[in-house]
N, C-alpha and C positions, 0 to 999 in steps of 0.2 A: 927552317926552324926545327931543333930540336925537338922528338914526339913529346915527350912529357911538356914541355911548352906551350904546344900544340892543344895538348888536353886543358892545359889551364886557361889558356885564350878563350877555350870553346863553352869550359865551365862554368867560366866571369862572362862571358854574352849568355849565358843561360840565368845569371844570379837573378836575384831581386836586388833592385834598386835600392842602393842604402837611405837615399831620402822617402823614397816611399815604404820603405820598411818601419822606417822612425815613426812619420806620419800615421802608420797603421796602429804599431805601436799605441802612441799619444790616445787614438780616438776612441780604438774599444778595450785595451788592456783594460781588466778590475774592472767590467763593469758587465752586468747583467741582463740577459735578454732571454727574451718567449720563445722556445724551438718552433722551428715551422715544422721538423723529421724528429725521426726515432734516434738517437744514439743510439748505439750498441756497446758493452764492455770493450775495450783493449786490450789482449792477453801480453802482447809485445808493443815496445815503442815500434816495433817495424810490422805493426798489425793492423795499423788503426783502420779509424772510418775514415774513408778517400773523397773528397768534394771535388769535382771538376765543371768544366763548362759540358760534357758530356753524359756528366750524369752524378749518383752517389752511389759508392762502393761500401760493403763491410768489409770489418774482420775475417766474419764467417758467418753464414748464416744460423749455426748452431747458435752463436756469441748471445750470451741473451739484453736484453733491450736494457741498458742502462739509466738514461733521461729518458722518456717519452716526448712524443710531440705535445707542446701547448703547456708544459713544465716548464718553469724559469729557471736558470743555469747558471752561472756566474763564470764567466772567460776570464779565467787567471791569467794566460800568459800566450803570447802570438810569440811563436819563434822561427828564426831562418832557422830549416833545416838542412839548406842546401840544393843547388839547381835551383827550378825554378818551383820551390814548394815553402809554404809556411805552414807551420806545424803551430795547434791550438791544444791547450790544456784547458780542460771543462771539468767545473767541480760543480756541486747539486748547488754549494751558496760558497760565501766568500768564509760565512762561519765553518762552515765542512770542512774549508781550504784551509782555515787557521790549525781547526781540529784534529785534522790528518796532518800536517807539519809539526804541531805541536807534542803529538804523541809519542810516546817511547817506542821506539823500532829498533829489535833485536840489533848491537853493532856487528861491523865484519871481524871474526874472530877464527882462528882456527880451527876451533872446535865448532863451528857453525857454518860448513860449505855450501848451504842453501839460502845466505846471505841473501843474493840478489832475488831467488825464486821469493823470498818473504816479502822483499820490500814491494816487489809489483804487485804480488795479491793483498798484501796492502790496500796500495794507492787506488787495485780497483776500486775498494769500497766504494767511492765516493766518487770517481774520476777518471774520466777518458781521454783519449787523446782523437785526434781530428788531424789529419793533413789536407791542406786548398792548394792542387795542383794547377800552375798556368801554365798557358799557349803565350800570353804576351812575351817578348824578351826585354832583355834589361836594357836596350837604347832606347823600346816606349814605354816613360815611365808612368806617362798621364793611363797609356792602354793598362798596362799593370794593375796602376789603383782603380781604374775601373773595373778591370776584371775582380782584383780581390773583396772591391765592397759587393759585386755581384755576388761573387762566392757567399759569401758574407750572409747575401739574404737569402740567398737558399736554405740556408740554416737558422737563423734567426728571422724574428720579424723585427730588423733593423728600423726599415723607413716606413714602416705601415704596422697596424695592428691585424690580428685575426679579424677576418670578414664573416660574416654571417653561414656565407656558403664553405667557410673552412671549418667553424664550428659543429655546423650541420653535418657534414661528411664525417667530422670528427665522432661522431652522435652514433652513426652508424657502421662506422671501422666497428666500434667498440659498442657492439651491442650487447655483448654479453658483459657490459659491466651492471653495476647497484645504479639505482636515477641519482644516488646520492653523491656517487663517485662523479658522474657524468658531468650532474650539476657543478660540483668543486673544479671540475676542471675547466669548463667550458663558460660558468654564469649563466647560461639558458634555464629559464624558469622550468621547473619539473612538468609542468603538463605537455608545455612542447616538447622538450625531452621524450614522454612518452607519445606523443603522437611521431616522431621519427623513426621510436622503437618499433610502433606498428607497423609503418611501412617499410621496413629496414628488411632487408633476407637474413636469413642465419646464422649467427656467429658463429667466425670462423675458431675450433680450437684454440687454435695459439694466442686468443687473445684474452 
């Protein structure tokens, strides 16, 4: 078999499943969910936040935190990006997504060679990108969709809501915020809020 051949064979056994892509598609395109993690900004589409069955990657750790955890988000758009990867656009709401589409963005002009550099700082305002790396290959396609709703809930709270003890911990990441901010984010009544705060150690700068 010719190499380049070779490569394609080996490519297409790495895809994603076009029926489990459609599927994925259907289920959570355009619709909105509670982060379980931090986002970060995206500087480049080849920058993003990386989800795996291994773990969660940045950008960069400089990147600063764009959604926070326990913010709701709105998942514009699941796409093959190729191999075995789907790539997620996350905007703050669907109204953001409308708003940032809608807006007048400088065209590509000759006189305007920073075309592309505008239109990504742009899009940061409001919106990141996410890549869900698999292990499954494209013969299990059931393993696939398992793996990607797993992905899935690492980042969202898909099939469950925040539990008491994610709130809780949440309370104390972020001690150095207002009890009012805490409250807005979390719904824990202010008194227990500050009994957390009590027992809670230090806030750390960065937050």
């Amino acid at each position: 078999m010719p190499f380049l051949a070779c490569l394609l064979a080996v490519d297409g056994a790495l895809a994603i499943e076009r029926d489990t892509y459609k599927e994925i598609r259907t289920r959570y395109e355009g619709l909105s969910f509670r982060l379980r993690i931090d986002l970060r900004s995206a500087g480049m589409a080849a920058d993003p936040n990386v989800v795996s069955l291994d773990g969660v990657g940045h950008p960069s750790e400089r990147s600063p935190i764009l959604f926070g955890s326990l913010e709701t988000v709105y998942l514009q758009r699941v796409t093959n990006v190729g191999g075995k990867r789907l790539g997620l656009t996350v905007y703050r709401s669907l109204e953001e997504a409308n708003r940032l589409r809608a807006s007048a963005i400088p065209g590509p002009t000759m006189s305007n060679p920073n075309f592309s550099g505008t239109v990504a700082a742009f899009a940061q305002q409001g919106s990141t990108g996410v890549v869900l790396e698999l292990k499954a290959g494209k013969k299990d396609a059931r393993g696939q969709m398992e793996e990607i709703e797993a992905l899935l809930d690492r980042i969202f709270y898909v099939k469950s809501e925040a539990t008491r003890e994610d709130l809780e911990n949440f309370v104390r990441r972020h001690s150095g915020w207002s009890i009012s901010r805490l409250r807005a984010s979390t719904g824990l009544p202010e008194d227990e809020i500050r009994a957390l705060l009590k027992a809670a150690p230090p806030a750390d700068p960065a937050d």
